[in-house]
Every structure is written in structure tokens, then in C-alpha cells.
C-alpha positions as a printed Julia matrix, in Angstrom:
353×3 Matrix{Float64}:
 98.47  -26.46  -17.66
 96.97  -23.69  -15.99
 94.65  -24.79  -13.12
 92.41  -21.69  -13.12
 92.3   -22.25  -17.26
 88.03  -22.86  -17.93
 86.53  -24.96  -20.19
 83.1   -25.09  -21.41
 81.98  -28.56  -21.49
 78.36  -29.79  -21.99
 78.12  -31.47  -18.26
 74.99  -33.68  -19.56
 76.73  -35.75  -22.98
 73.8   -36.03  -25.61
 71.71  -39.57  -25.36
 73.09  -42.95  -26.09
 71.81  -43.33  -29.51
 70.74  -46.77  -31.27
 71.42  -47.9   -35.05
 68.57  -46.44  -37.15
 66.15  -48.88  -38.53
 67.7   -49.05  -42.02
 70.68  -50.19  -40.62
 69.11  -53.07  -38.79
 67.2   -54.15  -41.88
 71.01  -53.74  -43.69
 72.2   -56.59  -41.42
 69.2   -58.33  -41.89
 69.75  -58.01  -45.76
 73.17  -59.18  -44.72
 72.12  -62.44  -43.35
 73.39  -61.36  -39.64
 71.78  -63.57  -37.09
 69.61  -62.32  -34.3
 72.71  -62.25  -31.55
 74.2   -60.2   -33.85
 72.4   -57.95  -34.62
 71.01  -57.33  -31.0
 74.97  -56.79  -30.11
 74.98  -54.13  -32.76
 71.6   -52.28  -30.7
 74.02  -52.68  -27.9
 76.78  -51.27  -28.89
 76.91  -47.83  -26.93
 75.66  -49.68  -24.13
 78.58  -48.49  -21.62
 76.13  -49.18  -18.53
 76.21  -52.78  -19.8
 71.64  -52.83  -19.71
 71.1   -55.11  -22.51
 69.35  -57.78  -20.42
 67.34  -55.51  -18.87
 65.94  -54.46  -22.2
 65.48  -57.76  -23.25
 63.51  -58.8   -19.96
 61.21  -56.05  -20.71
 60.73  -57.49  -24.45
 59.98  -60.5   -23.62
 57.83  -59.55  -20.38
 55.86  -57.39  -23.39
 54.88  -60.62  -25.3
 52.82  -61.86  -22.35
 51.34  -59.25  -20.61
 47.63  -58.32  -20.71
 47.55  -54.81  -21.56
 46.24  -51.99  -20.57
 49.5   -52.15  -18.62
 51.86  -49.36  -17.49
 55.25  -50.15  -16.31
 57.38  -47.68  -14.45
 61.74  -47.48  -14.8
 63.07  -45.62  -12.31
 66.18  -44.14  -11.8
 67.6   -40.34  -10.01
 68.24  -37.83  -12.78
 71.63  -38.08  -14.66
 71.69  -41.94  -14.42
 71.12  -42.8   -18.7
 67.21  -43.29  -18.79
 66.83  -41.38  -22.35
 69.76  -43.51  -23.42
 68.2   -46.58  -21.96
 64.64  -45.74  -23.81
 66.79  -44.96  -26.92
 68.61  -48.46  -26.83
 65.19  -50.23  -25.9
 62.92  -48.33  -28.17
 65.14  -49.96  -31.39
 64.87  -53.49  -29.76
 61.47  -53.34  -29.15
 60.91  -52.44  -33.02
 63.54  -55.2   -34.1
 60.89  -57.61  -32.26
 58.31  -56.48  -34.16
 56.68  -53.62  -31.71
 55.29  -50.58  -32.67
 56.97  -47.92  -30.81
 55.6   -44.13  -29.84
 57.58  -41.29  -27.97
 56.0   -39.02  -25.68
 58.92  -36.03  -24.31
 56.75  -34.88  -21.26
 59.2   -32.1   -20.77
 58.99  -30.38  -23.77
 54.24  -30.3   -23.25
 55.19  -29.12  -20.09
 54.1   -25.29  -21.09
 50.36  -26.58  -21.94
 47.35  -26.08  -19.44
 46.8   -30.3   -19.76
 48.76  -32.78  -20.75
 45.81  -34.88  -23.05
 46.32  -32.57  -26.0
 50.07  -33.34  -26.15
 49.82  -37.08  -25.42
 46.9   -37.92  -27.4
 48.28  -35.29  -30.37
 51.61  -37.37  -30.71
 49.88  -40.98  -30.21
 47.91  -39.88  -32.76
 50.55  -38.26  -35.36
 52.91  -40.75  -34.95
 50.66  -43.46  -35.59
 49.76  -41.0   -38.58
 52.91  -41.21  -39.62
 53.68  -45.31  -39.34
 51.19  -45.12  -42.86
 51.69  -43.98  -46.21
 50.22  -40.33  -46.92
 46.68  -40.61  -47.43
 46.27  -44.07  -46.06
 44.93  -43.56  -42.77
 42.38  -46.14  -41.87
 39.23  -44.96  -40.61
 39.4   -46.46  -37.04
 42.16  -43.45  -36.84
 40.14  -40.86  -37.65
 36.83  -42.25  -35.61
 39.38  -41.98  -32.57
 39.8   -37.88  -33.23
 36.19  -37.56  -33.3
 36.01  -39.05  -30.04
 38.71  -37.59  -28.75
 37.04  -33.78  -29.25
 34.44  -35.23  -26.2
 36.98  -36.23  -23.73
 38.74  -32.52  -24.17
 35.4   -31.11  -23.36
 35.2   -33.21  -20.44
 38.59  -32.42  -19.42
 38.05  -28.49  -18.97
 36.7   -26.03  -21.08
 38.32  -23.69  -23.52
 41.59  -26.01  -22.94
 41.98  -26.55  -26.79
 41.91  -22.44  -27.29
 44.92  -22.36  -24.13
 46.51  -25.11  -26.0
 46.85  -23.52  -29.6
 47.77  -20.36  -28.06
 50.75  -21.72  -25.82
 51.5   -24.24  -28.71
 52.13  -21.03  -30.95
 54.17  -19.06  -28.4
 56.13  -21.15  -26.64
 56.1   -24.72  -28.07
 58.28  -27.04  -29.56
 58.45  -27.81  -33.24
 55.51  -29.97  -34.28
 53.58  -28.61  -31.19
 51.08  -26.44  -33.19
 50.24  -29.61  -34.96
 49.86  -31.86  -32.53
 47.54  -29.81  -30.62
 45.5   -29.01  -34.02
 45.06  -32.59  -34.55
 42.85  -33.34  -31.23
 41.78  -29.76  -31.92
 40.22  -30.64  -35.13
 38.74  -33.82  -33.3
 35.96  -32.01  -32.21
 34.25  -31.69  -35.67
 36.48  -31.85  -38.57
 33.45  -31.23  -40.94
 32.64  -27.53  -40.02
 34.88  -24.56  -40.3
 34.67  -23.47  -36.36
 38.02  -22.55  -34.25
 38.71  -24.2   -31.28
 37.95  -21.36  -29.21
 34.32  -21.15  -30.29
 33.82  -25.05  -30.11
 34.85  -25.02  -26.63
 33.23  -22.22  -25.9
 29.81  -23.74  -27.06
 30.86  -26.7   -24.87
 31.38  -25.32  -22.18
 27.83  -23.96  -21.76
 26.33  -27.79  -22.38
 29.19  -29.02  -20.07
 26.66  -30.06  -17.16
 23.78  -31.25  -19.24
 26.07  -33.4   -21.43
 27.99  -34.77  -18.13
 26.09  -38.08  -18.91
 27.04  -38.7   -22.73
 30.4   -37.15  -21.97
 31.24  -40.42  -19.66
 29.68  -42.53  -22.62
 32.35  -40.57  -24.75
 34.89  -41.34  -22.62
 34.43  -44.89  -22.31
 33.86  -45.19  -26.37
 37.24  -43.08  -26.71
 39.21  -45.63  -24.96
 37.47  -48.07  -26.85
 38.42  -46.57  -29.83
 42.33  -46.74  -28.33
 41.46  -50.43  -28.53
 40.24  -50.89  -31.97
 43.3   -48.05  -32.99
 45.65  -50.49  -31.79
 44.69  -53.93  -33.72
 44.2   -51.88  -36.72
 48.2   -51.13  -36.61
 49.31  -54.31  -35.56
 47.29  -56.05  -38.35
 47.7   -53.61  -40.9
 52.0   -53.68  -41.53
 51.94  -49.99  -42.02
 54.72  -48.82  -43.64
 57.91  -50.57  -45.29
 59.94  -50.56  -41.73
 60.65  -53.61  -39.46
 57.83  -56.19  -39.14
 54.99  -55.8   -37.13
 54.01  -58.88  -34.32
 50.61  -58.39  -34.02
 50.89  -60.51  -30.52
 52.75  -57.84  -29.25
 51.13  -54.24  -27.81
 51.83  -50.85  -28.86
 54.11  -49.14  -26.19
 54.6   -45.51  -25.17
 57.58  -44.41  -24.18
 57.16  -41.47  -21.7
 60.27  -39.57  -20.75
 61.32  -36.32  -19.33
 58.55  -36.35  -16.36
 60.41  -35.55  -13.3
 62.11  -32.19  -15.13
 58.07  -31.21  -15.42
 56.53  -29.06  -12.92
 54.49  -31.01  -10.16
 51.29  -30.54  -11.06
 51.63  -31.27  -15.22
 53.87  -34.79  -13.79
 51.13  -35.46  -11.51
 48.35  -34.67  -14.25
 50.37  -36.7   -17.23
 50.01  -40.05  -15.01
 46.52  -39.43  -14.13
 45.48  -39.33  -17.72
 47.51  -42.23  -18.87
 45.39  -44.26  -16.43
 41.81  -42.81  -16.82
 42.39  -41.43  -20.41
 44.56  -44.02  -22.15
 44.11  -47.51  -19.96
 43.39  -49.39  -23.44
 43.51  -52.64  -24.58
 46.96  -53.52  -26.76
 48.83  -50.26  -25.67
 51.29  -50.08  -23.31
 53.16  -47.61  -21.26
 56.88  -47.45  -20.08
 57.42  -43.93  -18.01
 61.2   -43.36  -16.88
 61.19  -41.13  -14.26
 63.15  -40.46  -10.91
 60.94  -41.94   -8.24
 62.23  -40.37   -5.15
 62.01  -36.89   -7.02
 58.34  -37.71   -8.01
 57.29  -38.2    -3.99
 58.83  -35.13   -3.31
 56.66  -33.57   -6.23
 53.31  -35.38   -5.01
 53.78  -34.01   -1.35
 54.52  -30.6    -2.54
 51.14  -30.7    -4.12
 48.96  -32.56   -1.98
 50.81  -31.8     1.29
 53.56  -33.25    3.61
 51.8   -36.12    4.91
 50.92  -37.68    1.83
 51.68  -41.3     1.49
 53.23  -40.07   -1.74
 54.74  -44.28   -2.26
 51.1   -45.17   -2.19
 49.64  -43.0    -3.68
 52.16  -43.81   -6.94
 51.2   -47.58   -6.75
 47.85  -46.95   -8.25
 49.89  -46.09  -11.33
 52.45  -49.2   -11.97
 51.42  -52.24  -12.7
 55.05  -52.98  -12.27
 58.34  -50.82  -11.82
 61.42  -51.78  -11.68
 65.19  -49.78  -11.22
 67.98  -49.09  -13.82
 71.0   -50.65  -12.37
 74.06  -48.44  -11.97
 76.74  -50.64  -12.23
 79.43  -48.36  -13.83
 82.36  -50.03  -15.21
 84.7   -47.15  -14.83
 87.51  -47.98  -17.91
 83.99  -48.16  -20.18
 82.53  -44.59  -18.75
 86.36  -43.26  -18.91
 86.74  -44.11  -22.58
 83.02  -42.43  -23.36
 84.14  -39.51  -21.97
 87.38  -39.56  -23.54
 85.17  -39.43  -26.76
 83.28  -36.55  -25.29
 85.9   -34.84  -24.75
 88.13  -35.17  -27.99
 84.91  -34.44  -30.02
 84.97  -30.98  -27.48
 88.78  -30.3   -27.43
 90.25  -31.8   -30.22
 93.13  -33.3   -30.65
 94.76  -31.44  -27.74
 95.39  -34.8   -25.02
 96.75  -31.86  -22.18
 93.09  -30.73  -22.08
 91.34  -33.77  -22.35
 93.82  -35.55  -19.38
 92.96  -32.36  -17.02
 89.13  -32.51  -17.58
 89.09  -36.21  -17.03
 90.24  -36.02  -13.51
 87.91  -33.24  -12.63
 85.02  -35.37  -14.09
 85.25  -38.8   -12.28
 81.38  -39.16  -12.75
 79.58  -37.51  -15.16
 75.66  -37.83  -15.33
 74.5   -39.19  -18.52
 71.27  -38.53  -20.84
């Protein structure tokens, strides 16, 4: 073959992905035991994490939540795939699960809208159309005040940037905390904020009352799902919390990262919810002295975050990560084993998703 041939070859292989829900509740249905079926979560697992995932289950069923819990590993080393894998066995133990993709907020002037917008429509979502309790909608109410205390005329920034630039559901997702603000009356976001922003300093008083009853409305948000059973997927334990999985930070641009933790802790610290954030700790000290300067204890200044972090092991078994790529590469290439031989010894480690 022709060394100076070229290939184009995705360097980054999509995400590990887990077996859909249905298909766990099709072994269930099939009278496969719980080893089993756990195996079956497993089985793209090339980095061999499975007990990882299950310490973090079971650490789930006895923590006392708020609680935010940090994995961390450098960029390329499977933390989407990891979430992926995780995210299905928390839900096979009966754990409501909720995504959060900072990356693809990372356009919008504060990351609240985003977060609280898909906490909010995915919980949305776990019901049956028109079934929403009204702890859910009590929380958008409340969550209108804490955009007003965040900064005013954010929600008219947010729309806009959500229209030009966003990803698909964006629009809605900011429109649902827009909406928060007063459902009942026909005004646009612009104009509420607006009208905000001129009581902003008089109001500073109720808006920390706000703040305090938002979180507490997190709270109440939270045993409603786990005692409700929404939907018709995989049980619900209502001992366990609801957890957010946050991924994609460290591709964000320092100050949206920085800004994203912040209001998980003073925005979203409520009781029965959880947070898991995978990002690449090294990369996020670099980010936190770029923006609050060199000296920064940027280590300690991240421990006010975590309740707890811990590292994704890289122990790669090298026949297992030759034989994914192998895959990779025959899904790229073909049948043709001349091209997929020469790529494989240019591509002794490839990072993955």
C-alpha cells in the first residue's frame, strides 16, 4: 500500500453506547437475573469500568444529598462513554436520570437558563402529556426570580442566542424558565426583564427569599418524582436521589465552566438531587487561573465544589481497544483488511468519547 495514501478517519469514535431501556425491561420480561443483565449494560465496556459504576450506585443509596460528585479524567480518556454506561445502570436501580451537555449551552450569556431549562423538560418529559404535577410548575414560577437575580435582560440574550446559534431543543429550553417569570400574562421576556431590572435593588431582599424558596422547590420537585412512578419505564426507588449528569465542561470556555459549577452549588444545592460532573481536572485549573490569575490556588479553590471526586482508571487492555478499533475501522473502510491493517499501526492509541 501506498504510504503517502490518506484516509479520513473520525480520530474521536462516537460514545460507548448502553442497551436502551426497552431492552433491559426485555430481559427482565425474560426472567434474566440481575448479573445478567448488568453484564449486558457492560457489554461495550472495553476499559473494563463496571465496578466503578457500580461503586457509585451503591455510594448513591446512602448519601445525604445535596451532593455533587466530581469524575475526572484528561480529554479523550471515555468519560461520555462512561456516563453513557452508568446513566443505564443507575436507571436499572431504580434512579431517575437527567443529562446536562455543558458544551453544547456554552453560546448562552449564563448557564441557569440551560441547566434549569433541561432539569426541568426532562423531568417534563419522565410524565405523560398533560400530567405534570403542580410542584413542577410552582418550581418555574420561582425560577423567573432567581433569573432576575442572576442579571438582567439575561432571558432576552438567552432567546436570542438560543434562536441563532443553539442546539435543537435550545429555543425551548430557554422558553421554559423564560415563561417562569409569569406564565399568566402575555409579556416577552425582554420586557419582563426589562421591568426587573429597574426593581432589581429594591427587590434585592425578596429576591434572596426567592432564591431560597426556589431551591426549596428543587426539594419538593424531587420527592414528587420519586413517589410519583412517572411514566411506564424502569422502576423508580424513591430512597434513591435524582442525579445530573453534567458532561462536556472542560471543551466550554473558562468563564461559562467556571459559572456552570458556581450555579450548581448556590442555584441547585437541593435536597434528593444529585450531581456527577466529568470533566478533565488538570484542564479545569488551567481554566480557573486563566480567569482569576496565575497565582490562584486553582486545587482549592475546586474543593468547594466536590463533595467527593474520584479518577477514571485507564487501564487499557490493548487486544480489547485493538478489536474496537478494528470495528471502527471496518464500519469506515469496509471490507478492505489492507486498509484497516495500515491504519491500525498508525493508531496505537486512539482517544475515545
Amino acid at each position: 500500500m501506498d504510504e503517502q495514501q490518506s484516509f479520513k478517519i473520525k480520530l474521536r469514535p462516537e460514545p460507548i453506547k448502553a442497551p436502551s431501556i426497552a431492552e433491559i425491561r426485555q430481559l427482565q420480561t425474560d426472567g434474566k437475573g440481575d448479573e445478567e443483565i448488568v453484564k449486558s449494560i457492560f457489554k461495550e465496556d472495553v476499559l473494563e469500568r463496571r465496578e466503578h459504576a457500580q461503586a457509585i450506585v451503591s455510594y448513591m443509596r446512602h448519601i445525604e444529598s445535596p451532593f455533587t460528585y466530581c469524575l475526572d479524567a484528561p480529554w479523550g480518556h471515555g468519560k461520555t462513554s462512561f456516563l453513557n454506561l452508568l446513566e443505564r445502570l443507575l436507571q436499572y436501580k431504580g434512579c431517575v436520570v437527567l443529562r446536562f451537555n455543558a458544551w453544547e449551552s456554552d453560546y448562552l450569556p449564563d448557564p441557569f437558563v440551560p441547566l434549569f431549562g433541561q432539569i426541568y423538560s426532562q423531568i417534563r418529559d419522565l410524565y405523560p402529556k398533560g400530567k405534570l404535577p403542580q410542584k413542577a410548575k410552582d418550581v418555574l414560577r420561582r425560577a423567573g426570580a432567581v433569573a432576575r437575580a442572576i442579571a438582567p435582560g439575561l432571558l432576552k440574550l438567552g432567546l436570542e442566542a438560543a434562536a441563532n446559534y443553539g442546539a435543537p431543543g435550545s429555543v425551548e429550553a430557554v422558553k421554559a424558565v423564560a415563561g417562569a417569570i409569569d406564565p399568566d400574562k402575555a409579556l416577552c421576556a425582554a420586557e419582563e426583564a426589562k421591568r426587573l431590572s429597574e426593581k432589581a435593588i429594591e427587590d434585592y431582599g425578596e429576591e434572596t427569599k426567592e432564591l431560597s424558596a426556589f431551591v426549596h422547590a428543587l426539594s419538593e420537585l424531587a420527592h414528587v418524582v420519586r413517589e410519583d412512578q412517572p411514566g411506564d419505564d424502569l422502576p423508580i426507588d424513591p430512597e434513591m436521589p435524582i442525579v445530573v449528569l453534567v458532561d462536556e465542561l472542560d471543551r466550554c470556555r473558562p468563564s461559562f465552566t467556571i459559572e456552570v459549577l458556581e450555579r450548581i452549588k448556590h442555584l441547585f444545592s437541593a435536597e434528593g438531587i444529585c450531581f456527577i460532573v466529568a470533566l478533565d481536572r488538570t484542564q479545569l485549573c488551567h481554566m480557573i487561573r486563566q480567569v482569576y490569575g496565575a497565582q490562584t490556588d486553582a486545587d482549592g479553590y475546586l474543593e468547594r465544589f466536590f463533595d467527593l471526586e474520584s479518577k477514571l482508571a485507564w487501564d487499557v487492555d490493548e487486544g480489547a481497544l485493538r478489536a474496537s478499533m478494528e470495528g471502527v475501522l471496518c464500519s469506515i473502510n469496509g471490507e478492505d483488511q489492507q486498509v484497516r491493517t495500515h491504519m491500525l499501526k498508525r493508531l496505537t492509541s486512539v482517544p475515545l468519547a
